[in-house]
N, C-alpha and C positions, 0 to 999 in steps of 0.2 A: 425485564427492565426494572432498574431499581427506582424504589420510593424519592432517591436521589435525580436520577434520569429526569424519572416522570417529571418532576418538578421543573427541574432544569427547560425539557421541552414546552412544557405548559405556559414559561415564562417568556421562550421566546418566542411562541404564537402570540402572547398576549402583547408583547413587544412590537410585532411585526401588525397584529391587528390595528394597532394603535399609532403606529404612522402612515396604517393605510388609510385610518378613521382621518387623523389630521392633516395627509396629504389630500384629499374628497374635498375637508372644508376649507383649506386653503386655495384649491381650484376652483372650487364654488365661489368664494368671496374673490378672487380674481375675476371668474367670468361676471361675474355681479357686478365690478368696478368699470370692465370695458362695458358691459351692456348699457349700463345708467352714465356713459362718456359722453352723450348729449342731450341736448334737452330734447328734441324730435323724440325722444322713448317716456318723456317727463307726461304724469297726468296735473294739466292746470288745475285743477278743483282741489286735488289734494296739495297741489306748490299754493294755490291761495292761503290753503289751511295752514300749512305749515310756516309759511310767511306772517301767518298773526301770532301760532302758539310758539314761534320762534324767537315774536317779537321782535321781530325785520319793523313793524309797522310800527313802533315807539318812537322811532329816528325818520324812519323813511315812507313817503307817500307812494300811491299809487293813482297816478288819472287824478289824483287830487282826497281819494280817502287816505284815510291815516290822521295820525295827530301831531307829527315830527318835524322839524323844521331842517332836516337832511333832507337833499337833493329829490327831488319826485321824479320815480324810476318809471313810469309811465310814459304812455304814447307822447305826451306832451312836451317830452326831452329828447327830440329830432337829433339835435346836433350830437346827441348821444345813441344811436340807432340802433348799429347793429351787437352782434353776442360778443363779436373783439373789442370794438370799444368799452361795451361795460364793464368785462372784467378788468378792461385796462383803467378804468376809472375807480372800481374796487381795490385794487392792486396801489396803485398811486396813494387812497385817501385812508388806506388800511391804519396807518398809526394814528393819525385825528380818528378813527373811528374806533378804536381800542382807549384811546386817552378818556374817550366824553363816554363811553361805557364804566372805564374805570368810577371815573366821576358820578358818576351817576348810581354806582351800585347793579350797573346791568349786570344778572349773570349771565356767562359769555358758555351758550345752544353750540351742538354737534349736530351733524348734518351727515346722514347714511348716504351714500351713491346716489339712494333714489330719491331721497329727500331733495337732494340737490340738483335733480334732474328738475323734478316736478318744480321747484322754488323758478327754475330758468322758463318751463314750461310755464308756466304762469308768466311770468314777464314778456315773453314770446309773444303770448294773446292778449297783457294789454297794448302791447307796441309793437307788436309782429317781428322785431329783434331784424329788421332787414331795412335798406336803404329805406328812406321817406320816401326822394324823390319828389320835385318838382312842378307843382300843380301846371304854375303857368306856363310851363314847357311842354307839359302834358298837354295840353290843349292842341297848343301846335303840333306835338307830332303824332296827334289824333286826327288832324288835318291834311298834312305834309305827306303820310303815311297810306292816305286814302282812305281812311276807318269812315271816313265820314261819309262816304258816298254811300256805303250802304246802312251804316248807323247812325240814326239821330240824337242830339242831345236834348231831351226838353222840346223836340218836335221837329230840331232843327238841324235837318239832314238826310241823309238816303231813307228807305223804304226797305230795304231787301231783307236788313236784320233788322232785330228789335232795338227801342229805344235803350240808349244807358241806362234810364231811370229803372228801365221793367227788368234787369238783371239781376240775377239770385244775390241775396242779400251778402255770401262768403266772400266777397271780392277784399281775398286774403292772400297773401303767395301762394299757399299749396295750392289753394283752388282755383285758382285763376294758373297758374301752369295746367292743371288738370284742363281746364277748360280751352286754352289757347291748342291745345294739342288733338281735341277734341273737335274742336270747330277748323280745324284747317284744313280739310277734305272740302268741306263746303264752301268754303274763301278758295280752294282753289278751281273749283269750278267757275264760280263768281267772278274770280280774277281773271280766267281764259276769256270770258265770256263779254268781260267789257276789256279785252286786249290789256291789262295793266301788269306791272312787273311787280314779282310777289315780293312785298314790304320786307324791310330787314333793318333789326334793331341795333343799333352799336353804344357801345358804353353805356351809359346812364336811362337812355331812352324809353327802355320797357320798364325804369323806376316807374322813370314821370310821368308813363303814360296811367299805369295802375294808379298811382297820386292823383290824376286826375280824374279816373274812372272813379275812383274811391269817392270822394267827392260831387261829381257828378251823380252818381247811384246814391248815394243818403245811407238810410236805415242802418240798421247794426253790419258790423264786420268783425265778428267774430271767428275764431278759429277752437273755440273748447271742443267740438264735438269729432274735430279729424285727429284729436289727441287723446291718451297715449299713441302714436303710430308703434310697429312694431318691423322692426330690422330685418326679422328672421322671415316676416311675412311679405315682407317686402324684397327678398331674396327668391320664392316664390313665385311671386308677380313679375320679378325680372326673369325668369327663365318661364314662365305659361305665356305672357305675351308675346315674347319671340325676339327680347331684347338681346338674349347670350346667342342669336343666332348670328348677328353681326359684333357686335362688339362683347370682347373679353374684359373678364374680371379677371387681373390677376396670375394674366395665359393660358385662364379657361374660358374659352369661346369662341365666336366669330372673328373675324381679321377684315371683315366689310372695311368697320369705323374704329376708331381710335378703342385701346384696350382702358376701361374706366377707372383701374385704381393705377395709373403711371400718372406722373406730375401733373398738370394743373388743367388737366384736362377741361372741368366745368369751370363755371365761372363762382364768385365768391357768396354770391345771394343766391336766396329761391327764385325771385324775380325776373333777376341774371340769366337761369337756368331757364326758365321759361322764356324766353327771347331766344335760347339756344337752340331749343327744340323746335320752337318756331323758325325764327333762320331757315335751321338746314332740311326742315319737314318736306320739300319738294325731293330733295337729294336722296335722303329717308323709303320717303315715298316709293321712289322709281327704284332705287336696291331691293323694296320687299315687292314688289309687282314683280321684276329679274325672279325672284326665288321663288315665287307663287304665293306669298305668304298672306294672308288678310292681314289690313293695316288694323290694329286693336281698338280699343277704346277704354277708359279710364274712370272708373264710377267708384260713389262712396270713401272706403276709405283706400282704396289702394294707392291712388297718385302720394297720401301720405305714408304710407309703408314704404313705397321706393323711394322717395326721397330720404326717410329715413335710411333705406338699404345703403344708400348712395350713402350717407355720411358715414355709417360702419366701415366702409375703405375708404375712408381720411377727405372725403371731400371739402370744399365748403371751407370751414372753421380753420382747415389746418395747411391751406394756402401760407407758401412760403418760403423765402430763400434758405437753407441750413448755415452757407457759406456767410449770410448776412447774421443771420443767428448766434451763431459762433463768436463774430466781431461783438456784437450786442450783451454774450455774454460775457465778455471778456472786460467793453466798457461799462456794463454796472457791479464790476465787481463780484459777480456769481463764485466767480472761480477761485474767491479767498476762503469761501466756505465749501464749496464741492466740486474742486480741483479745474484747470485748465481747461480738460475736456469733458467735465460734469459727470467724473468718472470716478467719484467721490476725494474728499477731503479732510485734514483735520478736524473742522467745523462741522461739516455737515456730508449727508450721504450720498453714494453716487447714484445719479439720475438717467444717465443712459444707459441703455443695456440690459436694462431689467424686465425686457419684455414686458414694460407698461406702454401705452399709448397715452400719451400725452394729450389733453383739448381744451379751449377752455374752461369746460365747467369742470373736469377734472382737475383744475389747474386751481380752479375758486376753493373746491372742494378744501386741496390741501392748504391754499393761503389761510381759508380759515382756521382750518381744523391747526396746523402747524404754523401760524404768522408771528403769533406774538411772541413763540419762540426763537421766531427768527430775528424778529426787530429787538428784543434783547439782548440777543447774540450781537449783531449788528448795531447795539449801541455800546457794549466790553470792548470791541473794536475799534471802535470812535468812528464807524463806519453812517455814510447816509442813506437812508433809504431808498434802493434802486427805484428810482423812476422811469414810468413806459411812456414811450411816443403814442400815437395813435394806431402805426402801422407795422411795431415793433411786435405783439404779440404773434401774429404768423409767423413769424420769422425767426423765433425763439421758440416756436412749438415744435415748427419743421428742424432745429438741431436738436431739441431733447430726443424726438422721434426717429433723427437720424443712425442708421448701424454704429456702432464703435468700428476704427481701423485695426485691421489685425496687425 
């Protein structure tokens, strides 16, 4: 072989090395983007941090610290609750938030996947990022529901269970799903025992009732310590507990119960979700007595890894019509910059089909990271700034997320 060859060959190894080196880390910064898709993977301690060194907290409060005279992203802004609405309030006030930076001299912070996870995750724990829900309805259907006969509030009530007041301080979604799921073997003993029909939550109800309990119970409700949850471990825990023995992920599993990543199977909250399990726990129940299976039980951090797991095939967040999505991109204009069917455009790139998953917080990620590119673009245009309803983001997430038609 010649000195020529050699060389030759030398160079297309090094060639061949080197898109295998940059295809590695271009899969790695992919699976980095879907992993860090929600905040459930977000660690609050560090989204606290990064929300000051960001300088989030110059403009914006939190529970009331901060210095900023923009909206307080805090528990304290109900009407603004859950992870759809706030991005959809981010998205709406993004050019006043870009103008009074300019003015200001703010320099305008990039945000990694996980940076942005953690920043959600933090907001998450000061506001729980899920329905408020209803105190004084709560009461009643603490009432109505029968909770009372065996639980007292402040003294005043059943004997069987413990007082509200004397309940673990986390009375937070994830752990109150944990708990409700936990305690339903023993309500249903309870419930055979004084002949009563096992309670069932509809719509709103397992808000109000936790808004109520929250309140009733006092003390702190924190959620820093079930966070980070982790997806993969919460995959796991869905197949050790015996949950892929009835229900399928995706046409691997059981066929008991509904397969868990087909359309809107769960409900849009954790709260939701826990009224869900609750509901059908009787139904639950008698399937895994049929198969011989022990019914499980839920400690530390798993109940938040599976809900985690749960959101890594689209739960939750990404409720929503495609077909309604579509119309929505069509009336704000999307499709002057990245085509009809967001399948790119002159202006801008295509959005379907690129084997990204689309979520809120990934959705935040790019407003920021790419916004004021856009609203530039969108003023050469003489175009106005798409504005979101309240119930429009599911529904624009579920068509980006949608296949392309062959």
């Amino acid at each position: 072989m010649t000195s020529r060859q050699q060389l030759a060959l030398w160079l297309v190894a090094a060639a061949a090395a080197f898109l295998l080196l940059a295809g590695i880390l271009i899969w790695r910064h992919r699976s980095a983007e879907a992993y860090f898709s929600t905040f459930m993977v977000g660690d609050p301690h560090r989204g606290a941090h990064a929300f000051r060194e960001k300088g989030c907290g110059h403009c914006h409060r939190v529970n009331g610290a901060g210095s900023g005279n923009a909206p307080d992203l805090g528990f304290r802004r109900t009407e603004r609750a859950t992870l759809n609405q706030l991005v959809t309030e981010m998205w709406n006030h993004a050019p006043e938030m870009w103008k009074a930076m300019r003015a200001e001299r703010i320099s305008y912070p990039s945000f990694s996947p996980r940076e942005m996870a953690d920043v959600f995750a933090y907001l998450y724990t000061a506001r729980y990022l899920d329905e408020p829900g209803d105190t004084i309805h709560g009461r009643t259907v603490f009432s109505q529901k029968g909770c009372v006969r065996c639980h007292a509030v402040h003294g005043q009530g059943g004997q069987v269970g413990p007082d509200v007041e004397n309940w673990p301080a986390l009375v937070t979604p994830i752990f109150w799903a944990q708990t409700m799921w936990n305690h339903a073997p023993f309500m249903e003993s309870t419930i055979e025992a004084k002949h009563m029909d096992w309670p069932r939550f509809e719509g709103s109800e397992m808000n109000d009732l936790l808004s109520f309990v929250r309140e009733a119970r006092g003390g702190p409700q924190q959620e820093f310590t079930l966070l980070p949850a982790n997806p993969r471990e919460g995959w796991e825990v869905f197949k050790k507990k015996s949950c892929l023995t009835c229900h399928a992920v995706g046409g691997e599993g059981g066929q008991v119960g509904p397969d868990l990543a087909s359309g809107d199977v769960l409900a849009s909250s954790l709260t939701q979700v826990a009224g869900q399990m609750w509901n059908h726990s009787p139904e639950m129940w008698k399937a895994m007595k049929a198969k011989g299976i022990k019914r499980p039980t839920f400690e530390g951090q798993e109940m938040a890894d599976l809900i985690a797991f749960l959101y890594s095939v689209k739960y939750f967040e990404l409720a929503g019509s495609p077909l309604i999505g579509k119309q929505l991109f069509e009336e704000r204009q999307c499709g002057r910059c990245h085509g009809a069917d967001a399948d790119g455009g002159k202006y801008g790139p295509r959005l379907r089909g690129r084997g990204k998953l689309f979520t809120p917080v990934t959705l935040a990620r790019s407003l920021w990271s790419h916004g004021p590119r856009i609203y530039a673009r969108a003023q050469e245009l003489r175009m106005e700034w798409p504005k979101l309803k309240e119930n429009d983001l599911g529904h624009v997430l579920a068509f980006l997320n949608s296949p392309m038609e062959d």
